[in-house]
N, C-alpha and C positions, 0 to 999 in steps of 0.2 A: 556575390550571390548570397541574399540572406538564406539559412539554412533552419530548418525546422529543427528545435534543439528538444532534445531527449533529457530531462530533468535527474538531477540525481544531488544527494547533497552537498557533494563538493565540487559537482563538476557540471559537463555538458556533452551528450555526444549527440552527432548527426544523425537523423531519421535519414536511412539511404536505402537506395534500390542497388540489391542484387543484379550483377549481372555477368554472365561469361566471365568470373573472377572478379570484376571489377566492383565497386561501387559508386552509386551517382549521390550526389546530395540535392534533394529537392528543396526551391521555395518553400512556403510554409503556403504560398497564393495558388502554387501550382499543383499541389498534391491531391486534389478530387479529380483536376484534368490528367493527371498524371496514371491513376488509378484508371481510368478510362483508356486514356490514349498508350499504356503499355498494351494495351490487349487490342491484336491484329481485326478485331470485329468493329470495332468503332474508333479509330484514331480521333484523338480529342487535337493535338498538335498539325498543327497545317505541315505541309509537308514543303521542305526546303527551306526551313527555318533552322535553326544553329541547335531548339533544343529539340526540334524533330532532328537534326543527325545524330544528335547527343544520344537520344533514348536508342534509338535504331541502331548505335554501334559502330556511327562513320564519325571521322574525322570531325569537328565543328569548326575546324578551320580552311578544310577542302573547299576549292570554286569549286562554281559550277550548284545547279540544283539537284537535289538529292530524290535517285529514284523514285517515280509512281508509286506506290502499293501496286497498283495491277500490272507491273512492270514483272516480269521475273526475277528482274535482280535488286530487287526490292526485299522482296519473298524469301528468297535464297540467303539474302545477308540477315534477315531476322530471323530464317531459323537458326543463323551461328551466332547470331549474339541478341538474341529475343529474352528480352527481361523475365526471369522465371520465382523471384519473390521481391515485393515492396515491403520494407519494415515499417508500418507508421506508428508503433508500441512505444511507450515511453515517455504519454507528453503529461503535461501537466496539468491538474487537476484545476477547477474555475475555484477562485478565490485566494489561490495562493498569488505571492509577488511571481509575476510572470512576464517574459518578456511578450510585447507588443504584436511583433514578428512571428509570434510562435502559436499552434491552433490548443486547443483545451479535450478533454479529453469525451468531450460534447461533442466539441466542434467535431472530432477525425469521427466519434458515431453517426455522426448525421452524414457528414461528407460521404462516407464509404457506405451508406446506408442508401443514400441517392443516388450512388453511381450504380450498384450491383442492380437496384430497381429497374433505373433507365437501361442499362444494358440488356439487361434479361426482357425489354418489354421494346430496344429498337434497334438489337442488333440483330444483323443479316448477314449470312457467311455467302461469301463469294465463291463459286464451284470450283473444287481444285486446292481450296486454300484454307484447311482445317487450321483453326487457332492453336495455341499453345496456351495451355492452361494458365495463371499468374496465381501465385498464391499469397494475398495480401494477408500479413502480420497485424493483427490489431487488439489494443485493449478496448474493451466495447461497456458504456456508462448508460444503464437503462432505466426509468421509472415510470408512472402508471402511464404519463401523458407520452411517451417513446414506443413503448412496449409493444405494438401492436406494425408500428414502421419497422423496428427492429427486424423483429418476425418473420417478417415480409420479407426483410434485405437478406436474414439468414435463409429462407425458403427460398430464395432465389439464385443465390449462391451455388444452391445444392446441383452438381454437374453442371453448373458454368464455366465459360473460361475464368471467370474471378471468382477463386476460391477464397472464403473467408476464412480464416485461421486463427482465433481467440486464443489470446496471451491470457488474458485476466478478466473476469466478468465484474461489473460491480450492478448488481441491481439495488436500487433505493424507495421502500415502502410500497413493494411487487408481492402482489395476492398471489399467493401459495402454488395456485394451478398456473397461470402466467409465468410462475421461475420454472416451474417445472418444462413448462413448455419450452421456453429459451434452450436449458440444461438438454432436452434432448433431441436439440437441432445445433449443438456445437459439437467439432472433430473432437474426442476423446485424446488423441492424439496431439493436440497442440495444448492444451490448455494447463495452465501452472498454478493459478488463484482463482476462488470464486469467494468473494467478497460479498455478504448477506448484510443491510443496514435498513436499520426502522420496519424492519419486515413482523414483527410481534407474533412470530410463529407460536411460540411457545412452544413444551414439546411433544407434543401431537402434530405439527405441524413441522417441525424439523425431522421427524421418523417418517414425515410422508418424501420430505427434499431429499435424506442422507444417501437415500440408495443410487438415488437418480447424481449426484454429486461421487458419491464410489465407483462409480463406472472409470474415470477418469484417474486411471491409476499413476499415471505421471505428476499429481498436483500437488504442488508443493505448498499450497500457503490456502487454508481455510479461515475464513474470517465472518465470526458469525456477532453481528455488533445488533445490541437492544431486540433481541429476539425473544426476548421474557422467556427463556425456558426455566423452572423450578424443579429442581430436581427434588426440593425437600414435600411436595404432592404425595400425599398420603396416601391416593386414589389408587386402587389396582392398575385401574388406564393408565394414570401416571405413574405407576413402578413398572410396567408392561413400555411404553414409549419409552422409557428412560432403560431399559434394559435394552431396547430394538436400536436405539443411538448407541449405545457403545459398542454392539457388533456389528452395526454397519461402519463407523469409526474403524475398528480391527482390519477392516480392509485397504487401507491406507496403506502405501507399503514405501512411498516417494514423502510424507509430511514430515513437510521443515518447521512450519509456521502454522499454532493453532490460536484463537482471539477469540475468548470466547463471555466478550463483555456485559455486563448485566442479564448473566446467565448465573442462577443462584445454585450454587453447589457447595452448599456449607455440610462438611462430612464427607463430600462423593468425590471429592478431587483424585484419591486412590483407583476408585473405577476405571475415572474416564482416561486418563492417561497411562496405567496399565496395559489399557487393549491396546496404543500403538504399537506398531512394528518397529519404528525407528526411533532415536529420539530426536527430540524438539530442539530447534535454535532461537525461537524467538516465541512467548509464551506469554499472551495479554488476557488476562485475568481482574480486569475493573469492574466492582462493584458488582464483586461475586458473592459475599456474605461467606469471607476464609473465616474458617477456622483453625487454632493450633495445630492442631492434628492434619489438614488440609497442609499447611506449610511445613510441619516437620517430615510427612511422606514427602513431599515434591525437594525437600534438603537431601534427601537419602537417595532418591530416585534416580535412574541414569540422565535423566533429561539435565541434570541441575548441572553437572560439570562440561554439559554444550552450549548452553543458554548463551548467545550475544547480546540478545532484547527480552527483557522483562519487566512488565503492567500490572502494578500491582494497587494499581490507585484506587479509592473510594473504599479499600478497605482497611477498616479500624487496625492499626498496628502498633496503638501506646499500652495496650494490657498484656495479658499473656500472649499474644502473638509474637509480641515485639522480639523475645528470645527465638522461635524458630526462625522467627523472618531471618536474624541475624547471623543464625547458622546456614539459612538457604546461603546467604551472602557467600559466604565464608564459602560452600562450597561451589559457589558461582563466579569467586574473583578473578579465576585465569581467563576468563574466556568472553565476562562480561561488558557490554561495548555503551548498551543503553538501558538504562534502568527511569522509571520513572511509578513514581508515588507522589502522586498531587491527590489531595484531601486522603490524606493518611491518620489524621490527628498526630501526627510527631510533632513534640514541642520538644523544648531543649532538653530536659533531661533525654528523653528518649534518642536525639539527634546524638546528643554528647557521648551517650553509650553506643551508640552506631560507630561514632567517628574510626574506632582502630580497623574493625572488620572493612567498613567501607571504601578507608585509604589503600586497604589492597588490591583493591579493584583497579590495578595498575593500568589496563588498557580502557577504562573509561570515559565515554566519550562524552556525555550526555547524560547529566543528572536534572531530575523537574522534581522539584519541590513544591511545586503553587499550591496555594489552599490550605496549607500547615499554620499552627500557631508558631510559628518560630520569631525570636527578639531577634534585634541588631546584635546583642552580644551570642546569640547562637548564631547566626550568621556570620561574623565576624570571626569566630571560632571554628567552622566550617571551611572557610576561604584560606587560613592559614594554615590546616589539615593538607585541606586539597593540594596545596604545592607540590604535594609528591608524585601526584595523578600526571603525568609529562602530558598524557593523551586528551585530557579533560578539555573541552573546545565550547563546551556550553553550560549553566548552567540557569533553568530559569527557576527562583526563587519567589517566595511571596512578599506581598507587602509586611514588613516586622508588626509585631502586635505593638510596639510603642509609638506605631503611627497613626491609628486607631482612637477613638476619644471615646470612655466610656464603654468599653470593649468585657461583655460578660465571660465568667471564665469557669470553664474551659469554655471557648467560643465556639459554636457549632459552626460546621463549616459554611453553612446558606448566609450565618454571619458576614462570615471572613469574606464572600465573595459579595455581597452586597454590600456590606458596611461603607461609610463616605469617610476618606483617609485625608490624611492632613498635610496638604500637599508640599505645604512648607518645610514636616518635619523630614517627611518624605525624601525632599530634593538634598538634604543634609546627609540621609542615608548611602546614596546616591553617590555623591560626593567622598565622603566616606571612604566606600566602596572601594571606590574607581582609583584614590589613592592607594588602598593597600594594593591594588592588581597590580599598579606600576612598581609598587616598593619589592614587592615579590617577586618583579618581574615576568607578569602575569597579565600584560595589557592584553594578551591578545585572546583571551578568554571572554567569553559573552556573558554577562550575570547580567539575567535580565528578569520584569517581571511578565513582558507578552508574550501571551502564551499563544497565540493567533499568528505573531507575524513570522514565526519559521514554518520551513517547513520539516514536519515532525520525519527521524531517520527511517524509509521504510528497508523493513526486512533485506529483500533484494538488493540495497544499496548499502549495508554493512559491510 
């Protein structure tokens, strides 16, 4: 039986249904029937089938046909072994390397979005025979052309036998009043992530969401990507909104994980992470416009010696940053797992001076360099550092600037990522490389330059 597998970076576990102790593993083909046909109101599974006993809790290997539904002892044996939650949480996102066999995290919204519909609009209870609730586990992927089916599958849900249960929300480029609406038709009580992208709130439009997102005091992981908020708005409204986010923030009292990318907070990084309750473990901060001062508070702060994962990318770190960065380091080495800084401007001097703080980053798993002006001979100088890293399992690196023809300097980075590289010199680099892994005895390290084809470690699977 192929089994709908649950993504994670080094591994795979089964999407399974609870039941009377047990766990089932479902198809990947069968789990919209499956969502249906646990719930005693509309059996999707024909009955006397091997996975109609399976679900039901009989034998799949017993003769004989297996009880009516409108049998009694049909009845009787699902209320002792009646499937009381399906996990379908944890599949994979569309565009990553994905197995075939396995649904996307599209597909399980739509799937479990057409079943809760259909049910709520043609099931009919049989007299005598009250259902037993199911309570489907889901991460649920919504944007504009979704949003409205969504809705609908949440509102329907609401006092059905199929309970919808929201792990993780990701809404993508959702008008302000539409999140809103989602946010307050999900159980407070299940949900851990709420995941905001391309949504360009700004912050007046984030002080409209933050309250409606703080209800949910269990959630662990706030991800607010290209929401244009500026904290540096001189406007009253804008020192009034950006005062109304950090005490709705304050009410956090479960956040593990804040991402709060191309959210400009040059100076105000002290604010906003002061109001948490708890500290952070994983802290994505791209193309926030840090400043020194931004980076020496967050070195001092209690968050910096929990940090697993930390984003620091898209901001400038070859001037005066470069020193506090390196004592964030320093006080982030016990603990740190993934660090990535892609279009940092570190060229080698600035690498070189990294190297001692950086090598003690003993449990390091995952370092991203892309988009740096870094040489072969800074690279090459790096790879022989790292040997000490036992943990180090990745690292993706940029094309060297000596592969580059006519390459202005300092290269800006729109450069580095356009520019046409010289493929020849390139495949020497390469080569190169891949020898000293082996002489280090280091093959089994990934130096690479695709920054597309992994998939990036999330939080929850550190």
């Amino acid at each position: 039986m192929r089994c709908l597998a649950r993504s994670g970076l080094h591994g795979q576990e089964d999407c399974c249904a609870s039941r009377a102790g047990a766990h089932v593993a479902l198809p990947a083909a069968q789990l919209p029937a499956a969502v249906a046909g646990m719930c005693p109101l509309q059996p999707s599974l024909a009955a006397g089938t091997p996975q109609h006993r399976e679900h039901a809790g009989c034998d799949p290997g017993a003769d004989g046909p297996a009880p009516h539904p409108r049998d009694g002892g049909w009845h009787t044996a699902s209320l002792q072994h009646a499937l009381r939650v399906l996990d379908m949480t944890g599949l994979l996102d569309d565009g990553v390397e994905q197995d075939p066999g396995t649904m996307s995290m599209w597909d399980c919204t739509a799937a479990v979005a057409r079943t809760c519909i259909a049910q709520q609009q043609g099931g009919t209870v049989e007299p005598g025979q009250a259902p037993l609730p199911v309570e489907v586990r889901v991460d649920l992927r919504v944007n504009r052309a979704s949003y409205a089916f969504l809705r609908e599958a949440l509102r329907s849900s609401v006092g059905s036998p199929l309970r919808l249960c929201c792990r993780d929300l990701r809404a993508e480029d959702l008008p302000m009043r539409n999140t809103v609406a989602l946010l307050q038709l999900l159980d407070a009580g299940c949900l851990r992530r709420v995941d905001l992208r391309f949504n360009n709130l700004g912050l007046r439009g984030l002080s409209v969401i933050i309250p409606h997102v703080a209800r949910f005091q269990h959630l662990a992981s706030l991800r607010l990507h290209y929401v244009h908020g500026d904290s540096r708005q001189p406007s009253v409204d804008g020192e009034d909104n950006f005062r109304y986010f950090l005490a709705q923030m304050g009410r956090f009292t479960c956040l593990r994980e804040l991402s709060m990318g191309s959210s400009l907070l040059s100076g105000r990084l002290d604010q906003l992470l002061s109001t948490l309750q708890s500290p952070l473990e994983s802290l994505e901060l791209a193309f926030c416009a840090l400043l020194p001062e931004d980076l020496r508070f967050l070195a001092r702060s209690p968050h910096a010696v929990h940090l697993k994962k930390l984003d620091l990318s898209g901001n400038d770190l070859s001037g005066g940053q470069l020193e506090p960065f390196q004592g964030l380091l320093q006080a982030a080495a016990a603990t740190l797992l993934h660090l990535e800084l892609t279009e940092c401007q570190l060229a080698d001097p600035q690498l070189l001076s990294t190297l001692p703080v950086l090598t003690r980053c003993a449990s390091l798993r995952y370092l991203g360099l892309y988009g740096n002006p870094l040489s072969m001979a800074g690279l090459k100088e790096l790879l022989r550092d790292s040997v000490v890293q036992a943990e180090l399992r990745t690292v993706v690196h940029p094309f060297p600037v000596d592969c580059y023809e006519g390459l202005p300097w300092p290269p800006p980075a729109s450069v580095l990522l356009e520019a046409s590289i010289n493929e020849e010199k390139f495949a020497r680099v390469e080569a190169e490389l891949h020898q000293l892994l082996l002489a280090s005895g280091r093959a089994h390290v990934l130096w690479t330059t695709d920054i597309y084809g992994r998939l990036a470690a999330d939080y929850f699977s550190l």
